[in-house]
Wavefront OBJ file of the C-alpha trace (Angstrom):
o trace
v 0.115 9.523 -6.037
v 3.083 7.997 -7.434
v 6.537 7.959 -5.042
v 9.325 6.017 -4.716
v 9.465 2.889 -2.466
v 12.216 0.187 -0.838
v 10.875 -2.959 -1.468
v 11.643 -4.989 2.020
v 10.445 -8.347 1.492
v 9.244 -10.426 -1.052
v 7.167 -13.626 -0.421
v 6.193 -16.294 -3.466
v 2.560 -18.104 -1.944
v 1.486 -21.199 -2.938
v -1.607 -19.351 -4.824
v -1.415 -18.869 -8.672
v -3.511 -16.467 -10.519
v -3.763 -16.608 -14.356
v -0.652 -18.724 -14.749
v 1.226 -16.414 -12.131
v 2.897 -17.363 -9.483
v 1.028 -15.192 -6.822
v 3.531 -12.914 -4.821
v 3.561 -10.764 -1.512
v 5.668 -7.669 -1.638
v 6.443 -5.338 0.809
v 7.265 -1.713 0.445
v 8.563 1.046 2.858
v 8.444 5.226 2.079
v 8.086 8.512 3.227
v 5.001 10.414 2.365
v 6.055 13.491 4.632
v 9.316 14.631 6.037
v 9.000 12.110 9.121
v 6.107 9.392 8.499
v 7.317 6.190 7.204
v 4.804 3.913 5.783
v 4.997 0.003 4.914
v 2.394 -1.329 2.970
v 2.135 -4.738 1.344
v 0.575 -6.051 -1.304
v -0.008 -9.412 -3.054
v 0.472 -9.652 -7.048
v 0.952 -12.370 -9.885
v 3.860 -11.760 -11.256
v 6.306 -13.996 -13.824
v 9.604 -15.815 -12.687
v 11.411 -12.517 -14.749
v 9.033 -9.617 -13.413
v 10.125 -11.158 -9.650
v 13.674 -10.987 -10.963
v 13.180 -7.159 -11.068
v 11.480 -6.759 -7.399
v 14.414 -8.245 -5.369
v 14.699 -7.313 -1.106
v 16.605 -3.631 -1.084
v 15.582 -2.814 -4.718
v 13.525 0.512 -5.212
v 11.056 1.200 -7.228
v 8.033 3.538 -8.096
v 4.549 2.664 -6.275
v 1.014 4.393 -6.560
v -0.738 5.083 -3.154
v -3.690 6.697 -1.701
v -2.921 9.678 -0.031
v -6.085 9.273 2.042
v -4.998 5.280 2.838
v -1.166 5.158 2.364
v -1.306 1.667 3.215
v -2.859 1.011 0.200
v -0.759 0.449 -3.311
v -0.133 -0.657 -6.158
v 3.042 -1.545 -8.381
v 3.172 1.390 -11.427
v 4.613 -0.564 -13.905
v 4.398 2.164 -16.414
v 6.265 4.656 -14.350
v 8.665 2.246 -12.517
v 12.700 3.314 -12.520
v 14.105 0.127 -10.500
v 17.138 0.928 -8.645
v 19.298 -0.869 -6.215
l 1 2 3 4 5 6 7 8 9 10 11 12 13 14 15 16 17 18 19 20 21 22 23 24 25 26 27 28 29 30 31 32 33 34 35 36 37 38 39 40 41 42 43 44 45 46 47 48 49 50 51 52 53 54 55 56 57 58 59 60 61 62 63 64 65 66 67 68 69 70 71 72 73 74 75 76 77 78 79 80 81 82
């Protein structure tokens, strides 16, 4: 299920994956009226993908409604806001 998310912190590791600097994002939203969720995730990303995922920026996540902790970045769909 795709949804909107805050992204609240963003971490570069010192792990690289296919050329990628290797970062740890994490995102907080509302999947019913009251429940917030925070999930994080780790993801290579380039220097100018990371320049799009800043602290306070939203954008649009996939999660699993059964295990909202778990998600992923949807690139295709994402509309970054600040």
């Amino acid at each position: 299920m795709a949804i909107d998310a805050e992204i609240v912190n963003t971490v570069q590791t010192s792990s690289w994956d296919g050329g990628k600097s290797v970062y740890k994002l994490t995102f907080l939203f509302k999947i019913k009226e009251y429940d917030l969720v925070e999930s994080t995730i780790m993801n290579p990303l380039t220097f100018k993908e990371i320049e799009t995922l800043k602290e306070g920026y939203i954008t649009t996540i996939k999660y699993d409604p059964e295990n909202p902790n778990y998600s992923k970045i949807d690139y295709y769909h994402a509309s970054l806001k600040r």
